[in-house]
N, C-alpha and C positions, 0 to 999 in steps of 0.2 A: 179192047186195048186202045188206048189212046196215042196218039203219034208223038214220037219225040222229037224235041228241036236235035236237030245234027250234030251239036255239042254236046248235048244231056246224055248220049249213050240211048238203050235201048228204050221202045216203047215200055211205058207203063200202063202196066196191068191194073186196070182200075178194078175188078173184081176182088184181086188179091187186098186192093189199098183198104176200100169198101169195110171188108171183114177183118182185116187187122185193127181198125178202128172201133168196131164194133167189140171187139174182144178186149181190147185196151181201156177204154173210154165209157166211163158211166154216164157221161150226158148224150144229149141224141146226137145222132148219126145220119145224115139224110145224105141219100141218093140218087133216090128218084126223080122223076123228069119233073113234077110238080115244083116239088122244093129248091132244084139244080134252074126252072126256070124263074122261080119268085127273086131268085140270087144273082141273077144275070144282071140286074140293072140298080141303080143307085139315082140318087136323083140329076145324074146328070145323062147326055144323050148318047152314051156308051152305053153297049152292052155284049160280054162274055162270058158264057154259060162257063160255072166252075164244074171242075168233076165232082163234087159236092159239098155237102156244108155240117160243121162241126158247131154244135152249139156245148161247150163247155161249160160243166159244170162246178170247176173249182180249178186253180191255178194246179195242180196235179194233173187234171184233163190236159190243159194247156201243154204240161211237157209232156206228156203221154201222145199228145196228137202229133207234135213239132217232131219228138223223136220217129213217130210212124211214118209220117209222110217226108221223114229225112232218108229212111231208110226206104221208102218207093222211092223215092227221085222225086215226088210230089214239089209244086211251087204253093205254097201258103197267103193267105191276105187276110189281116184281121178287120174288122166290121165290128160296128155297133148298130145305128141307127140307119145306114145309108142315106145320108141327109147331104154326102158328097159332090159337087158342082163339076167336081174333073174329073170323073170316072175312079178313081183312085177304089174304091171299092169294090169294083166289078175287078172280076181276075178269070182265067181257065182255069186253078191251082183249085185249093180245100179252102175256101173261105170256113177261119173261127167268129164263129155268129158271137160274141159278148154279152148282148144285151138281154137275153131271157134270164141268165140266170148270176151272170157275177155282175152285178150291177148294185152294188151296196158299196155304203160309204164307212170305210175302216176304222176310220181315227177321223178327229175334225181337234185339232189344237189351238184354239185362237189366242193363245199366248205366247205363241211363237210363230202364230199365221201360215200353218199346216194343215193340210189334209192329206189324206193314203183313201182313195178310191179301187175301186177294183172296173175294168175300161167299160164295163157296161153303164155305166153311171150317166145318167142325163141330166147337161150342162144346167139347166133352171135347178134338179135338184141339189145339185152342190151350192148353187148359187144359193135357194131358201134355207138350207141350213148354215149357211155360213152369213147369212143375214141376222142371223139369231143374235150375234156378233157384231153387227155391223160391219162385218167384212163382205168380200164378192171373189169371184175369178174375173180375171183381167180381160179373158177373150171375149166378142161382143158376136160370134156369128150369127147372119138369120133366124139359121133352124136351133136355135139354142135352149127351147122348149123340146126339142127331139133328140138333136144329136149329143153324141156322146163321147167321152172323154179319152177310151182307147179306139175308137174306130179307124 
């Protein structure tokens, strides 16, 4: 069981959270201290081990997960790349990991200077195909060879 803040009501039971994910959600499920420790940190000098990490595999996981860990009392943080400067990445809650598996580009319009990405998408990839075009995205970050669009 993990302790609750004084406002959230009772501790949560991460065992129960765990296995209602697991039952819910066709993409992986990580728990374990390996995977709960690879998530603790983001590129910046924060770091807090989440209760675990949710790698979605299609925006249905996505509400599948939000709904489960709405219903633990669970706090959520979405991630892509972890290429994050201000910790914003790192969380105690379910980090939804993006990047393994919805990371495809939906729609690309360049006739109306559109794109529908799905958050796992890395910022260079949007950029080469919207080059095809002579178009770009306007954000210029560092890790923009890395990070990604919903993180």
């Amino acid at each position: 069981m993990a302790p609750a803040h004084p406002e959230q009501g009772p501790p949560l039971d991460v065992d129960a959270l765990r296995d209602a994910l697991r039952a819910r959600i066709r993409g992986e499920v990580r728990f374990e201290r390996g995977s709960r420790a690879l998530y603790a940190t983001d590129a910046s000098n924060y770091r807090q081990v989440p209760l675990g990490v949710v790698l979605p595999v299609d925006a249905d996981d996505v509400v599948e997960a939000v709904a489960v860990c709405r219903e633990h009392g669970a706090p959520i943080v979405a991630r892509g790349g972890g290429t994050s400067l201000a910790g914003q990445a790192c969380n105690t809650g379910v980090v939804l990991d993006f990047s393994k598996y919805m990371n495809a580009i939906v729609a690309l319009d360049p006739e109306r200077r559109f794109a529908r990405v799905q958050p796992g998408v890395i910022l260079d990839d949007l950029r080469d195909a919207a080059e095809e075009y002579h178009l770009t995205f306007g954000p210029d970050p560092s890790t923009h060879d890395r990070c990604t669009m919903g993180g």
